[in-house]
DSSP file (Angstrom, degrees, kcal/mol; ACC not computed):
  #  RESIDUE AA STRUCTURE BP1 BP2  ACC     N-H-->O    O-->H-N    N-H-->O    O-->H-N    TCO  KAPPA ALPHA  PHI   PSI    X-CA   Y-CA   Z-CA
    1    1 A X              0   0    0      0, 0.0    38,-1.5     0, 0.0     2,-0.3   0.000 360.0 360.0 360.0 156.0    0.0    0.0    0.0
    2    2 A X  E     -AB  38  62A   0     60,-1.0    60,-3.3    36,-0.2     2,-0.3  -0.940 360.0-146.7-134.3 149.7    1.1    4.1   -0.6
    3    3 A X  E     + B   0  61A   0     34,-2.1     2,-0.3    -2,-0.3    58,-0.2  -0.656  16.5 175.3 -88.4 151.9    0.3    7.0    0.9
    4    4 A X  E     - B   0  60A   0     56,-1.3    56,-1.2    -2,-0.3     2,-0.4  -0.888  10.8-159.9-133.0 166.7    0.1   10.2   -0.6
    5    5 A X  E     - B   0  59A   0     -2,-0.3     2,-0.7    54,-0.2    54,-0.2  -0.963  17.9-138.7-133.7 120.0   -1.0   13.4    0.8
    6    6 A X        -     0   0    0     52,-5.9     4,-0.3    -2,-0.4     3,-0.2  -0.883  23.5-170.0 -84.7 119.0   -2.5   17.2   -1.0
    7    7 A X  S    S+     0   0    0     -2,-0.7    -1,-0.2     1,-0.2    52,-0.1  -0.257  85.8  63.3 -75.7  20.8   -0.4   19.6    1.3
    8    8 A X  S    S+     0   0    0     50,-0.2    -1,-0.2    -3,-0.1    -2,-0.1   0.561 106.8  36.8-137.1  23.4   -2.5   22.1   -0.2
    9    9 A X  S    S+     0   0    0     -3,-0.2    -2,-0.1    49,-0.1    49,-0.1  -0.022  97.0  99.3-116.2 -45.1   -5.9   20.6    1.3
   10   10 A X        +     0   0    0     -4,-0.3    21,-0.1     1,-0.2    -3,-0.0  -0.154  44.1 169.3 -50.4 136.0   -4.2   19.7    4.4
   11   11 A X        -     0   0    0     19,-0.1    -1,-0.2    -3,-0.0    20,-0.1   0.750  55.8-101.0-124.6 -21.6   -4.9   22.5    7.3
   12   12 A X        +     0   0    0     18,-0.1    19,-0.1     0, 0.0    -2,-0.0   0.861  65.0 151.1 112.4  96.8   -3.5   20.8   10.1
   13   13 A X        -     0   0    0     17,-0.1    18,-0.1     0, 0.0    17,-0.0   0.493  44.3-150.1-132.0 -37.6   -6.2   19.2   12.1
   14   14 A X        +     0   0    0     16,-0.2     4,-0.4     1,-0.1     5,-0.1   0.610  59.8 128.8  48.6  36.6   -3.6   16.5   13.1
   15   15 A X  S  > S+     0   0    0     38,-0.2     4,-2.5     2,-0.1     3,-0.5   0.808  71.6  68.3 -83.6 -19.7   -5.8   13.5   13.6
   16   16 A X  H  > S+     0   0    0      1,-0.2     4,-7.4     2,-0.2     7,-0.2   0.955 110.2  28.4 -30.3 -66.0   -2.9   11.7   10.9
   17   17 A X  H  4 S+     0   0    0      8,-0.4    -1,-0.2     2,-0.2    -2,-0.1   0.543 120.6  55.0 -83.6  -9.0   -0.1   11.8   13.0
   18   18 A X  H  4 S+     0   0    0     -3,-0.5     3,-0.5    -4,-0.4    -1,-0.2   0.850 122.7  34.8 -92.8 -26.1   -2.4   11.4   16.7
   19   19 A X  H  < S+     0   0    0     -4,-2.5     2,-0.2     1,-0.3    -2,-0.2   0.875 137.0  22.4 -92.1 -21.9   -4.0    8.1   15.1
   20   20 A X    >X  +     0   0    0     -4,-7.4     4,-1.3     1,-0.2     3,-1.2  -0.643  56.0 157.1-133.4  89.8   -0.3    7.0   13.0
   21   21 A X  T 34  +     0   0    0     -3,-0.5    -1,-0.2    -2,-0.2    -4,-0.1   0.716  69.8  63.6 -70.0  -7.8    2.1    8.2   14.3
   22   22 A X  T 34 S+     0   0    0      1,-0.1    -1,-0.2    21,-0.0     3,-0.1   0.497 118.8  33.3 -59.9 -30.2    4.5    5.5   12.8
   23   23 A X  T <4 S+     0   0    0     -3,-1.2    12,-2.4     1,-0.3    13,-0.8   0.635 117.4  54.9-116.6  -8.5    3.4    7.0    9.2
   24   24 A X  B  <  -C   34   0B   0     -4,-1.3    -1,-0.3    10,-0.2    10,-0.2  -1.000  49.6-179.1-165.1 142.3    2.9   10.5    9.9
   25   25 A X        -     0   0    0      8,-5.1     8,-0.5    -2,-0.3    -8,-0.4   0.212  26.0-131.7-109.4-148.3    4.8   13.9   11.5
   26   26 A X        -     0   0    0      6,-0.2     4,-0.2     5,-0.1     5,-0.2  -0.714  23.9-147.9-170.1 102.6    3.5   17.5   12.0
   27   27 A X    >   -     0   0    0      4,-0.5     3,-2.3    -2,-0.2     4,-0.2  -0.374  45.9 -66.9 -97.5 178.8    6.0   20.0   10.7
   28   28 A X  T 3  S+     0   0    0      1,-0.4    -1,-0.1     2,-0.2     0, 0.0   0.646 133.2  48.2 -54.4 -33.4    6.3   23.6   12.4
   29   29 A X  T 3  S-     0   0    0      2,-0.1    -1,-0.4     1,-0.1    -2,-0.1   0.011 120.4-100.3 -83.3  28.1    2.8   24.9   11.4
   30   30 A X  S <  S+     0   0    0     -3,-2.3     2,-0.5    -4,-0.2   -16,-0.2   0.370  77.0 149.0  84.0 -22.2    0.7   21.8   12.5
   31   31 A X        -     0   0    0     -5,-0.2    -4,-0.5    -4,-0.2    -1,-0.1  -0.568  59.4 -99.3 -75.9  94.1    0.7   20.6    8.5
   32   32 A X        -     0   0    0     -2,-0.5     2,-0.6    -6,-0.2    -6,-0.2   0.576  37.3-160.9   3.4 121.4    0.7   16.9    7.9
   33   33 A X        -     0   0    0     -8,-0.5    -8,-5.1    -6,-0.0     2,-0.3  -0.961  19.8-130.5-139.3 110.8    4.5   15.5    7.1
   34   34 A X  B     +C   24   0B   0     -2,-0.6   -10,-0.2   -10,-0.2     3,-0.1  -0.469  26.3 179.8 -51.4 112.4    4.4   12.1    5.3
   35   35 A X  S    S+     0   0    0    -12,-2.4     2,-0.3    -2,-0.3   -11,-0.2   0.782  75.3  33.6 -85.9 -27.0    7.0    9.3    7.2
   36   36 A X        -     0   0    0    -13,-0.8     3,-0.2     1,-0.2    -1,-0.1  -0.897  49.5-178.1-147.2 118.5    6.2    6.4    4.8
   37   37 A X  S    S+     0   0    0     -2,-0.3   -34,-2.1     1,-0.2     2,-0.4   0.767  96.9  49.5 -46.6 -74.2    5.3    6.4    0.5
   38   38 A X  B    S-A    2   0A   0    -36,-0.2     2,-0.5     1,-0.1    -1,-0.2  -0.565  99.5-130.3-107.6 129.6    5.0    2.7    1.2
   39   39 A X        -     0   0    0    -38,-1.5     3,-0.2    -2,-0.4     5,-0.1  -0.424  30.4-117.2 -71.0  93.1    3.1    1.8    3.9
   40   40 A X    >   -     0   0    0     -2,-0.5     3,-1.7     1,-0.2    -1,-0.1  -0.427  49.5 -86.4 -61.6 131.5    5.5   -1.1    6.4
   41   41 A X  T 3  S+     0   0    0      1,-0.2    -1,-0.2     2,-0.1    -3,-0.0   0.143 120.2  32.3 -48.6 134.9    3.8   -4.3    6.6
   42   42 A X  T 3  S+     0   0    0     -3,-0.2    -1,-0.2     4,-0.0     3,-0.1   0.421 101.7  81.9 111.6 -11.3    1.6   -4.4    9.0
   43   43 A X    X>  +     0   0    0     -3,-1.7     4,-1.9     1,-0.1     3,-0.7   0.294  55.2  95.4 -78.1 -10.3    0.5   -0.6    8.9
   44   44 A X  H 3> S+     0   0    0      1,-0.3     4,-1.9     2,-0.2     5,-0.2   0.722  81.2  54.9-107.3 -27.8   -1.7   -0.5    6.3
   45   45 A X  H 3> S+     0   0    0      2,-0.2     4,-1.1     3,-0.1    -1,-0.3   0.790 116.1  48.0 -75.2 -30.1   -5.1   -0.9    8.9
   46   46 A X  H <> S+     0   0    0     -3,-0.7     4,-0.7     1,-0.2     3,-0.4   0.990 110.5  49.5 -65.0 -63.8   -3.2    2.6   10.7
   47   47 A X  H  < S+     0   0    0     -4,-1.9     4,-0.3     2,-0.2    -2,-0.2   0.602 110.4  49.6 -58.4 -29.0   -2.9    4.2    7.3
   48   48 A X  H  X S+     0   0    0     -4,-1.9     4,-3.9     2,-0.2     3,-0.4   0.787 110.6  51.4 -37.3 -47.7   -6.8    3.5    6.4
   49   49 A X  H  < S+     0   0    0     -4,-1.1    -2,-0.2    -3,-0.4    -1,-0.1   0.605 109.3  46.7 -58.3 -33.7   -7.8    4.9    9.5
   50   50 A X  T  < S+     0   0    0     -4,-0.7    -1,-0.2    -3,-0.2     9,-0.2   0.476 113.6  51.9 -29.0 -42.2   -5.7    8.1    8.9
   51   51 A X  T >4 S+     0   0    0     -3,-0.4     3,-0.9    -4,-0.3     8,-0.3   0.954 113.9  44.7-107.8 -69.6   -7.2    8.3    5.3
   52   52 A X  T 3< S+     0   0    0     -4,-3.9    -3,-0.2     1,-0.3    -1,-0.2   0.605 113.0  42.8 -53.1 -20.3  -10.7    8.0    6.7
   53   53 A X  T 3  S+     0   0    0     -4,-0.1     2,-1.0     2,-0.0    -1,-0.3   0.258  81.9 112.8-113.7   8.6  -10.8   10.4    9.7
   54   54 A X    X   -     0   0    0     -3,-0.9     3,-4.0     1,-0.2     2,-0.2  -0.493  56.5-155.3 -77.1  92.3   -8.6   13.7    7.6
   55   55 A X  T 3  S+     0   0    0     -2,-1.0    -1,-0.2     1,-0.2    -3,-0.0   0.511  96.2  50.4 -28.7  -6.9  -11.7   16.4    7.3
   56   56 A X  T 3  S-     0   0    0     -2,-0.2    -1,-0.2     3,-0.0   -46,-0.1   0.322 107.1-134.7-146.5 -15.9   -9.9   17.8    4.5
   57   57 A X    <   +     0   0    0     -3,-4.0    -2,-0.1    -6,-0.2   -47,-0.1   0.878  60.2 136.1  33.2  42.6   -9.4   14.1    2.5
   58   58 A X        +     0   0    0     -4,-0.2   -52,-5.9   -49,-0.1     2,-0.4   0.613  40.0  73.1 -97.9   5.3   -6.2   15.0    1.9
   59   59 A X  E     -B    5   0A   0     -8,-0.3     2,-0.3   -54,-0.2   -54,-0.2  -0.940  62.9-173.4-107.8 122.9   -4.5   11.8    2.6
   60   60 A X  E     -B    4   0A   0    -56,-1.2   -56,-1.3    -2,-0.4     2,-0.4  -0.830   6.9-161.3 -95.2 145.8   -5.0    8.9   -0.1
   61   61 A X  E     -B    3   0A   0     -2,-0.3     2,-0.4   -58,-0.2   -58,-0.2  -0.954   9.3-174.6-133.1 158.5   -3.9    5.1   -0.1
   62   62 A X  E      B    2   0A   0    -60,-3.3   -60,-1.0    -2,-0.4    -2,-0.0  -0.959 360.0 360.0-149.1 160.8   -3.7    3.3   -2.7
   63   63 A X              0   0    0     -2,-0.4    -1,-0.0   -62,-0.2    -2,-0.0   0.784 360.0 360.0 -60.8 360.0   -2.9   -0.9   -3.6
C-alpha cells in the first residue's frame, strides 16, 4: 500500500499523526508530514484509518 498526501488541502487538524504516528509527523505549522510512500507491513489498517478520519481528504492510499 502508498500513501500520498495534497499539502495544499491539508490544514492541520492533526488526527494523521495522533492516530499514526508510525506514518505521519506534524511539521512547524501543525501541517501533515508524510514518514512512509509505502506503507510497512503491518501498517496498512493505521494508514486506512488516517485516510478516513482527515476532514480535508487529503491523505490517499492506494494498492
Amino acid at each position: 500500500m502508498k500513501l500520498r498526501v495534497d499539502l495544499d488541502k491539508c490544514t492541520g487538524h492533526g488526527r494523521c499523526y495522533d492516530l499514526a504516528p508510525e506514518l505521519f509527523d506534524e511539521d512547524e505549522a501543525g501541517h501533515c508530514v508524510l514518514l512512509h510512500a509505502k506503507v510497512p507491513a503491518g501498517l496498512e489498517p493505521k494508514a486506512r484509518v488516517a485516510a478516513d478520519n482527515c476532514p480535508e481528504e487529503a491523505i490517499q492510499t492506494t494498492a
